[in-house]
Each structure stands twice: as structure tokens, then as C-alpha cells.
C-alpha positions as CSV (number, residue, x, y, z in Angstrom):
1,X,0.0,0.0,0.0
2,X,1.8,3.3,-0.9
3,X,0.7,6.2,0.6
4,X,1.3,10.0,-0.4
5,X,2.0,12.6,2.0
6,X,2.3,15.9,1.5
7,X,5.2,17.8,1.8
8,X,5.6,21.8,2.2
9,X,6.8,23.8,-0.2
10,X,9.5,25.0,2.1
11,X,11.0,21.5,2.3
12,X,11.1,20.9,-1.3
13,X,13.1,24.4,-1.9
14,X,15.5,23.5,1.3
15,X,19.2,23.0,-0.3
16,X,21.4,20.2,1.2
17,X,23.3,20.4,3.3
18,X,27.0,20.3,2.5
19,X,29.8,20.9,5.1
20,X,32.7,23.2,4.4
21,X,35.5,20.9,3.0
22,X,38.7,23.8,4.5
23,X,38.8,26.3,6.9
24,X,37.0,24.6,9.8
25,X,40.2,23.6,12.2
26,X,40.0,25.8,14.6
27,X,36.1,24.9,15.0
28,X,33.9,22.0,16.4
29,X,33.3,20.0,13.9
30,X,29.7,18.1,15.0
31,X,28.4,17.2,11.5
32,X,29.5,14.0,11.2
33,X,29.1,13.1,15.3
34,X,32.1,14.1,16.3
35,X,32.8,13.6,20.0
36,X,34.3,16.7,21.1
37,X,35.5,15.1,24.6
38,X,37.1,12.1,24.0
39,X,36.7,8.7,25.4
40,X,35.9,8.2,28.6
41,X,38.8,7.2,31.2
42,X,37.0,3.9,31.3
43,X,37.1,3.4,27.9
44,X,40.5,4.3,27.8
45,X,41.1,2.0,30.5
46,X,39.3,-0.9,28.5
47,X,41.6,0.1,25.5
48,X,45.1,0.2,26.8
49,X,44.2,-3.6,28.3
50,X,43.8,-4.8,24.8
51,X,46.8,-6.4,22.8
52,X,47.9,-4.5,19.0
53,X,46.7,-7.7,17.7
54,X,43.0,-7.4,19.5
55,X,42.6,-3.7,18.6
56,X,43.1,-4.8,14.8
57,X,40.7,-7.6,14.2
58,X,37.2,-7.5,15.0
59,X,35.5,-8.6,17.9
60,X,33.0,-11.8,18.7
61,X,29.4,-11.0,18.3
62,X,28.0,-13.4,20.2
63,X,29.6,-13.3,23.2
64,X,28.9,-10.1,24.5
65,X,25.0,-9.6,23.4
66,X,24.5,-11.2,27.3
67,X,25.9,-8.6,28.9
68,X,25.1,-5.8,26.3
69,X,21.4,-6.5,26.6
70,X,21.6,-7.5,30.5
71,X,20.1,-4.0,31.3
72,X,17.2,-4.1,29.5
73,X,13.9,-5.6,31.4
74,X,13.3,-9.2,30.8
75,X,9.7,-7.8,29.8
76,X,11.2,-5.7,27.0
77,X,11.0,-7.9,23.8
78,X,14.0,-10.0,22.9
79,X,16.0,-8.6,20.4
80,X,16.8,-9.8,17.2
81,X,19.8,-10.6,15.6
């Protein structure tokens, strides 16, 4: 079933956006998500435990979905994967 919505004017006219490709170094850069504070002393923590080799390859997926998902209520719905 396709449906058709209307869209405003205003929205059809709106240009792209398109980021500044020079000139922005001594600015924040937040259009692509850039964390502007860093990783977390945790996570720097985590990282500096991890061998060259670990930090190269990528990691198990199954293994950690226990623990990733162990916050969520048990009445939540499963995920799926």
C-alpha cells in the first residue's frame, strides 16, 4: 500500500546540506558526530588492556549480546539478531 503525503513547499526548496571541506580547524566539527571530549577514562582504560593484535581484528558477536542487553527488562522484547 503506498501512501502520499504531502510535503511543504519549504522542504522541497530547502538546499542540502553540505559541510565546508577547508577552513574549519580551529572549529567543532559536530556534523558528522564528532565527539568533542574524548573517550571516557573507562574506555581508555578498556583500550590500553587490549593487545595490537585485539585492537586490529574485530571482535565476537556473540559473546557479548548477554551482557550488552543484561540492562534491559526481561519484559522488553527480545532482540533480534
Amino acid at each position: 500500500m503506498k501512501v502520499h503525503l504531502p510535503v511543504r513547499e519549504a522542504i522541497l526548496n530547502r538546499r542540502t546540506y553540505e559541510a565546508p571541506a577547508e577552513g574549519r580547524s580551529d572549529k567543532l566539527r559536530l556534523d558528522f558526530n564528532e565527539n568533542t571530549e574524548g573517550c571516557s577514562p573507562a574506555v581508555r582504560r578498556a583500550l590500553a588492556a587490549l593487545s595490537p593484535i585485539q585492537l586490529a581484528m574485530y571482535p565476537e558477536y556473540e559473546a557479548p549480546m548477554p551482557c550488552a542487553f543484561s540492562s534491559i527488562p526481561s519484559s522488553s522484547p527480545a532482540p533480534s539478531f
